[in-house]
One Martini backbone bead per residue (centre of mass of N, CA, C, O) as a GRO file, in nm:
protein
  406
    1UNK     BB    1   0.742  -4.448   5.584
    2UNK     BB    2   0.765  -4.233   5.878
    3UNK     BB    3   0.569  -3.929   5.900
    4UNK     BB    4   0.622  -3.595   6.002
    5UNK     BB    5   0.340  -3.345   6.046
    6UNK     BB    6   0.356  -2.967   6.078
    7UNK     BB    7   0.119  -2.785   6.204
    8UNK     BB    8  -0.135  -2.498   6.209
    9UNK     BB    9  -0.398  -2.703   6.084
   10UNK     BB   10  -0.622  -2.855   6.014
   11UNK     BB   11  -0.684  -3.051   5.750
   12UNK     BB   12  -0.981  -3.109   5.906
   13UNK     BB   13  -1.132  -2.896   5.718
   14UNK     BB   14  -1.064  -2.833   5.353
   15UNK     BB   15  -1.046  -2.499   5.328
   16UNK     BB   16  -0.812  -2.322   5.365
   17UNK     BB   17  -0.545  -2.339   5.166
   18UNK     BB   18  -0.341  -2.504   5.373
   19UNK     BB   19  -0.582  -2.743   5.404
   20UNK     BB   20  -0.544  -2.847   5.138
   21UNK     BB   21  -0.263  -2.894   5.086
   22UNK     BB   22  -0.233  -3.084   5.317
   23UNK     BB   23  -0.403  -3.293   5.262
   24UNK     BB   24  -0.316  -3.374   4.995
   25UNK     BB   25  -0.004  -3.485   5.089
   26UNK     BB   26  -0.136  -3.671   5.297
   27UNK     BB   27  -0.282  -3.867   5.149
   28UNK     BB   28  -0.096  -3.923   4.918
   29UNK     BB   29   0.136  -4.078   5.123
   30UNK     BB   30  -0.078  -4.280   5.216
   31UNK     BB   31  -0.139  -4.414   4.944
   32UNK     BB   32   0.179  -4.468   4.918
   33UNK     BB   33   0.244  -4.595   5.230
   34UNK     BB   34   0.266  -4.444   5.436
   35UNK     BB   35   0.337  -4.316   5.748
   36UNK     BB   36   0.136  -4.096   5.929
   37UNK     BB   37   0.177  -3.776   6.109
   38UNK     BB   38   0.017  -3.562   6.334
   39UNK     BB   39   0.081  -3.216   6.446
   40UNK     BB   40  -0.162  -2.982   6.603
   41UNK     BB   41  -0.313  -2.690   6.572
   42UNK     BB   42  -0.616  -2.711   6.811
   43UNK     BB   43  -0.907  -2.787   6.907
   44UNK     BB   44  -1.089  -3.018   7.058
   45UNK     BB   45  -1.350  -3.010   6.900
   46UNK     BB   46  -1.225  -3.036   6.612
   47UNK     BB   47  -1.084  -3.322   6.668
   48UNK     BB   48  -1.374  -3.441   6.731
   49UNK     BB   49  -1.516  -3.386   6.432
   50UNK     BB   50  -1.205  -3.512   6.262
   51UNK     BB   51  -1.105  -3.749   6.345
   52UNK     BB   52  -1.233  -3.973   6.103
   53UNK     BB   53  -1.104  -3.801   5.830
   54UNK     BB   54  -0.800  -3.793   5.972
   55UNK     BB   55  -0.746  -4.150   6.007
   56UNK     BB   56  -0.752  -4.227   5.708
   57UNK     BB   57  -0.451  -4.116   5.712
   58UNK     BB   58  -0.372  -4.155   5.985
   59UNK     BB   59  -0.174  -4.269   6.288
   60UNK     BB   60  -0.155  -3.990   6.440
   61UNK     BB   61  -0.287  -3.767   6.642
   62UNK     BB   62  -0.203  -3.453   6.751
   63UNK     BB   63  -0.296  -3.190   6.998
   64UNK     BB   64  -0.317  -2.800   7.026
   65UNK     BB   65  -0.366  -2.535   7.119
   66UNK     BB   66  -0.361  -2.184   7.007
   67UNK     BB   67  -0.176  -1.948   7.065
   68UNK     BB   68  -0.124  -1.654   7.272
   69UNK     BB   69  -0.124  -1.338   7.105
   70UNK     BB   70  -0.044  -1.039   7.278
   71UNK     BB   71   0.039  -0.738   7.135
   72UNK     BB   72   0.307  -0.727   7.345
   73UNK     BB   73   0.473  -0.982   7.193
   74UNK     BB   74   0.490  -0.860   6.932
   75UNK     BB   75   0.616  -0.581   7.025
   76UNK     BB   76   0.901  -0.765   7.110
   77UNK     BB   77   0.948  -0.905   6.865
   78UNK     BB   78   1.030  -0.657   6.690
   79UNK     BB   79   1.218  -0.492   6.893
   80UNK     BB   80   1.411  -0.796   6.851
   81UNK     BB   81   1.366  -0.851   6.498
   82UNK     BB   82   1.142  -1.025   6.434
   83UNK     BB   83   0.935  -1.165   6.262
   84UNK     BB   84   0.572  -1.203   6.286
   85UNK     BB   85   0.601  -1.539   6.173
   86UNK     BB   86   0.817  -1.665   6.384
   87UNK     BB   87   0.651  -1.627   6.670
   88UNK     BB   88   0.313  -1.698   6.617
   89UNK     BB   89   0.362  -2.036   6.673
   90UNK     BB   90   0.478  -1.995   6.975
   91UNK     BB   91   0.492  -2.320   7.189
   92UNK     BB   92   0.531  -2.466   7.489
   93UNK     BB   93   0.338  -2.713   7.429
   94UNK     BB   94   0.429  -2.737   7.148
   95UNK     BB   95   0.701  -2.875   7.220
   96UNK     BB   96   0.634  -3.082   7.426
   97UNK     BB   97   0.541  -3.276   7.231
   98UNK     BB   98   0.702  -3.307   6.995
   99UNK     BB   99   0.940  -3.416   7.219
  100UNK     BB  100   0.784  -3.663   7.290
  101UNK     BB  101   0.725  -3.765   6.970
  102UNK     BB  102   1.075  -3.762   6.934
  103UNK     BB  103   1.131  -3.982   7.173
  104UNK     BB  104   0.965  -4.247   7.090
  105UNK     BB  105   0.963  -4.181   6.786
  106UNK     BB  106   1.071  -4.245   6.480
  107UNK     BB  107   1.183  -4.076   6.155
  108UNK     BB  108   1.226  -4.064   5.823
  109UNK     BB  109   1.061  -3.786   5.835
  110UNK     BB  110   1.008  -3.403   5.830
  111UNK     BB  111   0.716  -3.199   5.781
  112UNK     BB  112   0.707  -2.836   5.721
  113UNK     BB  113   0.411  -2.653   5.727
  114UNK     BB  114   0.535  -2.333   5.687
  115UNK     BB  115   0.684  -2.045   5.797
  116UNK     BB  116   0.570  -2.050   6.103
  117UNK     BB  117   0.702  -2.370   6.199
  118UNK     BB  118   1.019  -2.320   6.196
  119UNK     BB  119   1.059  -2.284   6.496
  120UNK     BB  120   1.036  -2.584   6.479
  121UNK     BB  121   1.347  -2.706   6.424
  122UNK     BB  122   1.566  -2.696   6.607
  123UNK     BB  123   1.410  -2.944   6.798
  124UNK     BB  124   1.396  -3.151   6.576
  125UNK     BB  125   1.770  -3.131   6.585
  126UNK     BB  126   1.824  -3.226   6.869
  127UNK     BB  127   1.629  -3.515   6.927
  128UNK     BB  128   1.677  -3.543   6.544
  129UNK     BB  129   1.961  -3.524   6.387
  130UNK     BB  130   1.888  -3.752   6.157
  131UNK     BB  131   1.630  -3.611   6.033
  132UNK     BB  132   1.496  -3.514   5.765
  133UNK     BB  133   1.364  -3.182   5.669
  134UNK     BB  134   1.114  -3.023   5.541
  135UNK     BB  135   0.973  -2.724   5.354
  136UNK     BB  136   0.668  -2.640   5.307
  137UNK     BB  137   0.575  -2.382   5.085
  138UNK     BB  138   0.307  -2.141   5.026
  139UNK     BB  139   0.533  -1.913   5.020
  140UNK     BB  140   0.743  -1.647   4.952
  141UNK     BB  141   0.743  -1.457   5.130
  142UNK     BB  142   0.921  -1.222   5.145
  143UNK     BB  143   0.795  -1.185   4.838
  144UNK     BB  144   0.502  -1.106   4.946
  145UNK     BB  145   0.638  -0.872   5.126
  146UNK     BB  146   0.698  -0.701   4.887
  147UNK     BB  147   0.452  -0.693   4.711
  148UNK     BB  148   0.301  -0.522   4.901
  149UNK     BB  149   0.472  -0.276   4.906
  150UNK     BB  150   0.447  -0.221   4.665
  151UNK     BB  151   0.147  -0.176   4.614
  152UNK     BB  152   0.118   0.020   4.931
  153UNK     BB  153   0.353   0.304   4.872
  154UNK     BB  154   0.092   0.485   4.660
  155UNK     BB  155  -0.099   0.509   4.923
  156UNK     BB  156  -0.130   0.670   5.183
  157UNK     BB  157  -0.333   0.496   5.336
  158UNK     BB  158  -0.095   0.267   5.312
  159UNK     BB  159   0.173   0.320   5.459
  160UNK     BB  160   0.154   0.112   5.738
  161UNK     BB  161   0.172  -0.119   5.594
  162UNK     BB  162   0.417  -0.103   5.418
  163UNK     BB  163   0.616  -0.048   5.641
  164UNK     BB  164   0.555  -0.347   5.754
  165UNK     BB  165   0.645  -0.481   5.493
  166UNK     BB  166   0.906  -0.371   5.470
  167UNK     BB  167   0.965  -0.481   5.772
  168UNK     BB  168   0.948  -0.800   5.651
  169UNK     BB  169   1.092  -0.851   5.446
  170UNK     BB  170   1.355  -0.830   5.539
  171UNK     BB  171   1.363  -1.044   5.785
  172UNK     BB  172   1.248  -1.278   5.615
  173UNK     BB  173   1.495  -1.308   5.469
  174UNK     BB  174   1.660  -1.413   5.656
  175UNK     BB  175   1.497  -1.619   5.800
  176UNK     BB  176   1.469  -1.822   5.550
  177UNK     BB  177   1.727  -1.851   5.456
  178UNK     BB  178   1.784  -1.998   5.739
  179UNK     BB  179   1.595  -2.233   5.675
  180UNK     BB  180   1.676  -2.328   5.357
  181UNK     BB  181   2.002  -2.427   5.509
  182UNK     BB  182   1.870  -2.638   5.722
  183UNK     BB  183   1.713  -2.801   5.550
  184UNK     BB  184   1.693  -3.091   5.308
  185UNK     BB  185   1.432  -2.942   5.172
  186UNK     BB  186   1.210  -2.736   4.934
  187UNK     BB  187   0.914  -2.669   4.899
  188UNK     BB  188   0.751  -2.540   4.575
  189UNK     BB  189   0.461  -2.420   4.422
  190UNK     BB  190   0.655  -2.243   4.191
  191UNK     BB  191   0.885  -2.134   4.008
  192UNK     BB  192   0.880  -1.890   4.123
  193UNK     BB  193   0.962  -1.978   4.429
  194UNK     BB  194   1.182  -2.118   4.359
  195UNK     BB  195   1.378  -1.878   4.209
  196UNK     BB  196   1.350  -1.726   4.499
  197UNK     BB  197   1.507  -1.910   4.640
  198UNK     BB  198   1.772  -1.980   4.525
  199UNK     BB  199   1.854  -1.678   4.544
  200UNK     BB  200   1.851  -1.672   4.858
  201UNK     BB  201   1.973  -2.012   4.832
  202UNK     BB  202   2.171  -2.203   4.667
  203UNK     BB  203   2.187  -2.431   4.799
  204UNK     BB  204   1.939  -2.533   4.798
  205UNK     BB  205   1.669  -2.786   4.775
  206UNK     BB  206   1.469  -2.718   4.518
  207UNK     BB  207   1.116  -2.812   4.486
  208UNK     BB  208   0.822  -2.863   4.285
  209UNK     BB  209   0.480  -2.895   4.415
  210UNK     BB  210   0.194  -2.810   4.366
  211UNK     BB  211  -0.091  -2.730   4.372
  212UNK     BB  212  -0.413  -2.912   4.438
  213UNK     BB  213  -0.688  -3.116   4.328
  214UNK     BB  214  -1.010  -3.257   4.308
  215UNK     BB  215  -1.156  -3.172   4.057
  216UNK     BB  216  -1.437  -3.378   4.076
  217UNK     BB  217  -1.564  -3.196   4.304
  218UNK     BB  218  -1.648  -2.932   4.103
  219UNK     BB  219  -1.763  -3.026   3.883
  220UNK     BB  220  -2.000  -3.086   4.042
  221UNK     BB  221  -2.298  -2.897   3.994
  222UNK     BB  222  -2.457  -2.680   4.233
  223UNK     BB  223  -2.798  -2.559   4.228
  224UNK     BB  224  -2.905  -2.428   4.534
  225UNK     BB  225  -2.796  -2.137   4.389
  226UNK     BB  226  -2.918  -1.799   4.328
  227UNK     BB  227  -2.702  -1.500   4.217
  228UNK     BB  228  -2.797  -1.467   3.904
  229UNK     BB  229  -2.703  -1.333   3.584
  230UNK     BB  230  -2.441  -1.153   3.734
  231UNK     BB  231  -2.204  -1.315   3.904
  232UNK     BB  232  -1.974  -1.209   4.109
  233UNK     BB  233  -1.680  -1.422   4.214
  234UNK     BB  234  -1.514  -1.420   4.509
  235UNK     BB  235  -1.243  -1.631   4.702
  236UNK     BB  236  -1.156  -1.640   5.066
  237UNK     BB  237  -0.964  -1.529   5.315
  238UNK     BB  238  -1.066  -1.201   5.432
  239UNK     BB  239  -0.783  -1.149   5.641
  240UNK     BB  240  -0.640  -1.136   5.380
  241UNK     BB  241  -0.470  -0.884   5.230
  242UNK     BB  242  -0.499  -1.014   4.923
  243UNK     BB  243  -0.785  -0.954   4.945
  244UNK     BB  244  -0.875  -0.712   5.048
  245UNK     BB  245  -0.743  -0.566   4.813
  246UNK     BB  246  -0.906  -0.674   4.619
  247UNK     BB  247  -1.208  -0.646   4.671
  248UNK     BB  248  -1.160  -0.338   4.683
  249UNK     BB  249  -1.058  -0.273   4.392
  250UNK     BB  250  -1.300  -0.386   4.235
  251UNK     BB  251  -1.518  -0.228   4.378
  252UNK     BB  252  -1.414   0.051   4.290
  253UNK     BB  253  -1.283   0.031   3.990
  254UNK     BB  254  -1.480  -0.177   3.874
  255UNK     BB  255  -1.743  -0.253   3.902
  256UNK     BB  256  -1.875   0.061   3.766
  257UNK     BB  257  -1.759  -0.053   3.487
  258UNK     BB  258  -1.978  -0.286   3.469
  259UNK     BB  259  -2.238  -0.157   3.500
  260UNK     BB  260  -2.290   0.055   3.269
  261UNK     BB  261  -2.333  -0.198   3.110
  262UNK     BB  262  -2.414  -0.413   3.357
  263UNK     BB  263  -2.654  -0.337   3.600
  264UNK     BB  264  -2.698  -0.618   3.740
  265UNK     BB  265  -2.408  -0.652   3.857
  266UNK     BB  266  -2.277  -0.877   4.128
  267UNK     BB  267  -2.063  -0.853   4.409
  268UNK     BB  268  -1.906  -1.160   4.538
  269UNK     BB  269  -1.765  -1.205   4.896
  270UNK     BB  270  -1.624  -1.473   4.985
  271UNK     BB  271  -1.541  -1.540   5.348
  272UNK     BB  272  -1.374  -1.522   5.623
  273UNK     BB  273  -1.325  -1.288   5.794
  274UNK     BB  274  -1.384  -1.021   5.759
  275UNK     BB  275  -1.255  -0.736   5.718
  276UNK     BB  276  -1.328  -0.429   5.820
  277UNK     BB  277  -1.254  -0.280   5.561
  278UNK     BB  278  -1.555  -0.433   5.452
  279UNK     BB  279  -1.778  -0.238   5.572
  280UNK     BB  280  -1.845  -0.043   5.312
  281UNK     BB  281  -1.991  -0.285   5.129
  282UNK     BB  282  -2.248  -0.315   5.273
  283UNK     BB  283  -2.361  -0.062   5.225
  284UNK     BB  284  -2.371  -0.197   4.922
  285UNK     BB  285  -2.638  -0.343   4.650
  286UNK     BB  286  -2.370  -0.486   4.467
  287UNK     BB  287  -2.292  -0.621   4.739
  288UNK     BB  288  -2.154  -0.889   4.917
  289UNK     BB  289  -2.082  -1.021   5.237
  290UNK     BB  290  -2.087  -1.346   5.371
  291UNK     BB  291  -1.851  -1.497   5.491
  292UNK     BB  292  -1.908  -1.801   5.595
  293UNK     BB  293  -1.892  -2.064   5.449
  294UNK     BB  294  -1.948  -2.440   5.444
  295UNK     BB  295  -1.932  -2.402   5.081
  296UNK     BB  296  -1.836  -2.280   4.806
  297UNK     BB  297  -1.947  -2.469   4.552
  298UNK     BB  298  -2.231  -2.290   4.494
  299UNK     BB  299  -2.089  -2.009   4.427
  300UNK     BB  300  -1.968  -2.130   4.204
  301UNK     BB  301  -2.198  -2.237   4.015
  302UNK     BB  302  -2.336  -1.968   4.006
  303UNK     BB  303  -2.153  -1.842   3.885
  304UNK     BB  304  -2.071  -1.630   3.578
  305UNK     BB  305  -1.783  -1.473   3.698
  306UNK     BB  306  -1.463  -1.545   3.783
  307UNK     BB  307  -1.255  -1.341   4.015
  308UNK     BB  308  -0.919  -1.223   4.014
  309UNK     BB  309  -0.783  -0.920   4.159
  310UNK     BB  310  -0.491  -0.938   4.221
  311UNK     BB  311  -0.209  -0.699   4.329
  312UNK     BB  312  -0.047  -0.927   4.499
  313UNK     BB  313   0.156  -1.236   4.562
  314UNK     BB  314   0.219  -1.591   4.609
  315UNK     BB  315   0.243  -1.848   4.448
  316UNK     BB  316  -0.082  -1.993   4.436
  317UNK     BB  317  -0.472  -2.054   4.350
  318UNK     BB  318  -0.669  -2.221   4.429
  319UNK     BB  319  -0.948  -2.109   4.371
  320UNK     BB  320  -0.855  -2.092   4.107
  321UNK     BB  321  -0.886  -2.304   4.031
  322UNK     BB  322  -1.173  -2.452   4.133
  323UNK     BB  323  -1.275  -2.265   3.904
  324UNK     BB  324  -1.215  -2.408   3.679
  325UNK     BB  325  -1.306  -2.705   3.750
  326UNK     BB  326  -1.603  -2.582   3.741
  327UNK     BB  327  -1.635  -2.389   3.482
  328UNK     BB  328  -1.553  -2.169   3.488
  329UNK     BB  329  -1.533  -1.822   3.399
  330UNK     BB  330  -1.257  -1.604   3.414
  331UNK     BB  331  -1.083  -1.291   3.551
  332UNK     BB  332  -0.721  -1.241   3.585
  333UNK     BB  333  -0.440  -1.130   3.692
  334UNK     BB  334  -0.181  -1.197   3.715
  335UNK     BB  335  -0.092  -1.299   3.973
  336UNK     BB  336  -0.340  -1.430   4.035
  337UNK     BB  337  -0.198  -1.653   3.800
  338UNK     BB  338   0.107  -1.692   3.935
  339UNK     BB  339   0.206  -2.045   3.884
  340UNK     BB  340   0.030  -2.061   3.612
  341UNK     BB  341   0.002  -2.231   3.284
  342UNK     BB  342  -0.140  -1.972   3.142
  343UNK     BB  343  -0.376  -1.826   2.902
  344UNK     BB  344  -0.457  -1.574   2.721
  345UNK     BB  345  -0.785  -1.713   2.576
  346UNK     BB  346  -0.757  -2.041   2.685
  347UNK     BB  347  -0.863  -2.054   3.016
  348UNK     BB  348  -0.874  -1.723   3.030
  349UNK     BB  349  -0.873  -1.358   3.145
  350UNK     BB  350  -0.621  -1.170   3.138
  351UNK     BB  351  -0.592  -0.823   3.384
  352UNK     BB  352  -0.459  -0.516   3.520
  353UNK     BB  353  -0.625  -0.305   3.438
  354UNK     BB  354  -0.961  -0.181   3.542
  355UNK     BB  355  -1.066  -0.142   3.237
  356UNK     BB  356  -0.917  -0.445   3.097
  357UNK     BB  357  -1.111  -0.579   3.374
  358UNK     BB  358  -1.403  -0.503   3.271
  359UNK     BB  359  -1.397  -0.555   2.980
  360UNK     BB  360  -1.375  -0.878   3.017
  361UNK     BB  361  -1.618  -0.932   3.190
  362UNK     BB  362  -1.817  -0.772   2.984
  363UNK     BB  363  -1.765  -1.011   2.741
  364UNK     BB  364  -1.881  -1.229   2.917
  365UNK     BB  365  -2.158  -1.138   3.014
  366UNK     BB  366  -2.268  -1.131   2.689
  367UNK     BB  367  -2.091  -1.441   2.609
  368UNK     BB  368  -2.179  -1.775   2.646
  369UNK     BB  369  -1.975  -1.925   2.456
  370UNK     BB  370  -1.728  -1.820   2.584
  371UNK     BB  371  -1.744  -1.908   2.848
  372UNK     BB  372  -1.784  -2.224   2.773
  373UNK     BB  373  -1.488  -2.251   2.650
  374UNK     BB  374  -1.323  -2.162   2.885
  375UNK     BB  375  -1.443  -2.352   3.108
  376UNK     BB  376  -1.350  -2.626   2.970
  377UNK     BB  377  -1.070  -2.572   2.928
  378UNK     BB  378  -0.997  -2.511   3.237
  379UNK     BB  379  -1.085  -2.808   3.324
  380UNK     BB  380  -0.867  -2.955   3.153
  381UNK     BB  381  -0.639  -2.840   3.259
  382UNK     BB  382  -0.677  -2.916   3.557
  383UNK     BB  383  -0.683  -3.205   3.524
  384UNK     BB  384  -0.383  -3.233   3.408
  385UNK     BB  385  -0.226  -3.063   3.614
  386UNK     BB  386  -0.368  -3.021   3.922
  387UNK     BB  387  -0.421  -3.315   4.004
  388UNK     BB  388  -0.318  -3.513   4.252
  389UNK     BB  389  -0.263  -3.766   4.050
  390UNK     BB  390  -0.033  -3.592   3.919
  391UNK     BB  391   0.148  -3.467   4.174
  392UNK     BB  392   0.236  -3.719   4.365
  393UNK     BB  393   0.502  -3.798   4.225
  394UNK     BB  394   0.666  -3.520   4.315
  395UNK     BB  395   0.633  -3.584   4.602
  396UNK     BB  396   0.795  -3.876   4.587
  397UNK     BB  397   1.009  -3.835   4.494
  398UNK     BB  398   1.167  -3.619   4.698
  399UNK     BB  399   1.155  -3.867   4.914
  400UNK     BB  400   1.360  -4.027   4.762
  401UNK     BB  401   1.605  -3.802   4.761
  402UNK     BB  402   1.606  -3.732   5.087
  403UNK     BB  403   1.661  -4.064   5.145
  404UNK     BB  404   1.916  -4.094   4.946
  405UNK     BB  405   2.096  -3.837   5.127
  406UNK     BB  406   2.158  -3.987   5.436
   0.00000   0.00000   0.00000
């Protein structure tokens, strides 16, 4: 078949969560014989740096550069109801080569990688009506942003922010509900969020192909970084709010009470664009803020326990996954681990109040023999479970259901 991916960033390189799920999904299609295409916002630098990567697995790549939204856009865009992810990557370029690339070439799939593509849903059904399309879903949105309202309603600091995520709850509700009634078919990256899906659009056909890795790329532990003998290490893209608001929960509420016990304990967070929120972190002796690194793995390896203190969110958490695959002891909220067949005590360490995510901390740093059991069992859990050769097929099924429906 020859399927078009419409993506917001170049799936190379596989650094952030989005560009992670996205590379592997088009490498499995074209392992298994598909012929792939690629339309994506990036520079023009970015394409000719990852241009022979992206070769490897595409039959075309197009990009056009990412559009410019200018805080009046957005909030022209709010006060005629739109969601704030509705209007973000709206592009008159990339429409125009879209319309180009759906004129010329004739396409057997167009898969839409996050609810932010859906923007052009309706472009591609006037273009190619014939064409079914397929919405990759990154997270159920919706329900992402009902978890941030819920749980920063009860801060008065966050106030201003709760009352945005509670009017994009409601918005994304409808856009959503709206996207999955009109697609050929909805993949959800887990149970939990296919459930949300259903319940939002009963109609729609929705399937689950989980988040994955190449498990192997992890296994081999980089010796090159020493952070200590008691490092707490978290990591993600520091700009995504459940991740800013995890980072300062850990900081404030629970690595006090890990230092009292363990007073070398040093809580390192790893990730770009770290938000303004996080500059009063800097100015402590216990925490670091990396900003950008070009490779998380060093940090893996380093890391003595890995910690994922998520208090909102949806989908599933590849950094999760990353982190098990390397071998490390985890320690992560229910939240953070949503969307993972994970138990308490057998992969890692379930906890949600600061006190008994503290607890699980300090005596995974206390034992040496806990940490290396947890970290094997981890690691062979995702081998079994979330590596891309097992996922693979789930995601070919997909492609011959849609197929075979039109």
């Amino acid at each position: 078949m020859r399927l078009l991916f419409l993506t917001a960033q170049l799936p190379e390189p596989p650094h952030a969560g989005g560009a992670l799920r996205t590379n592997g999904l088009m490498r499995q299609a074209h392992a298994a014989g598909h012929e792939v295409h690629l339309l994506s916002f990036g520079e023009a630098d970015q394409l000719r740096l990852n241009r022979a990567a992206l070769e490897e697995f595409c039959a075309q790549v197009e990009t056009v550069p990412p559009p410019h939204r200018p805080l009046t856009g957005r909030l022209r865009d709010l006060l005629v109801g739109h969601a704030d992810m509705q209007r973000r990557f709206a592009s008159p370029r990339y429409a125009e080569k879209l319309t180009a690339i759906l004129t010329r070439t004739p396409f057997d799939l167009v898969q839409i990688e996050s609810l932010e593509m859906a923007v052009y849903l309706p472009l591609v059904q006037r273009v190619q009506p014939q064409t079914p399309i397929i919405y990759d879903s990154f997270n159920a949105e919706y329900a992402l942003q009902r978890s941030i309202y819920l749980a920063e309603r009860g801060d008065v600091r966050r106030w201003v922010g709760a009352l945005y995520s509670w009017v994009q709850w409601r918005r994304l509700t409808h856009f959503e509900r709206q996207v999955c009634r009109s697609v050929a078919h909805v993949i959800a990256v887990s149970d939990a969020d296919a459930a949300a899906f259903r319940h939002l659009a009963p109609e729609a056909r929705v399937s689950v192909v989980p988040n994955g890795i190449y498990s192997a790329r992890y296994a081999e532990l980089d010796g090159s970084l020493d952070l200590g003998e008691a490092a707490l290490v978290f990591t993600g893209s520091m700009s995504y709010r459940p991740n800013v608001d995890a980072a300062l929960w850990f900081a404030d509420e629970v690595l006090g009470r890990v230092r009292a016990r363990v007073p070398q304990a040093k809580f390192f967070v790893v990730g770009s664009k770290p938000h303004a929120r996080l500059n009063a972190l800097r100015e402590r002796d216990e925490v670091q803020v990396t900003g950008w690194v070009p490779d998380v793995a060093p940090f893996l390896s380093a890391a003595t326990v890995y910690v994922v203190p998520m208090r909102m969110g949806s989908g599933t958490r590849l950094k999760l996954l990353q982190a098990l695959a390397a071998g490390k002891a985890v320690v992560s909220t229910s939240i953070g681990a949503q969307g993972l067949a994970v138990q308490d005590g057998q992969q890692l360490r379930l906890a949600d109040s600061a006190a008994d995510f503290a607890q699980a901390v300090v005596e995974l740093l206390q034992d040496p023999a806990q940490r290396a059991a947890l970290g094997q069992a981890g690691q062979e859990f995702v081998r079994a479970h979330y590596d891309w050769a097992v996922i693979a097929p789930r995601l070919l099924r997909v492609y011959d259901q849609v197929t075979a429906s039109v």
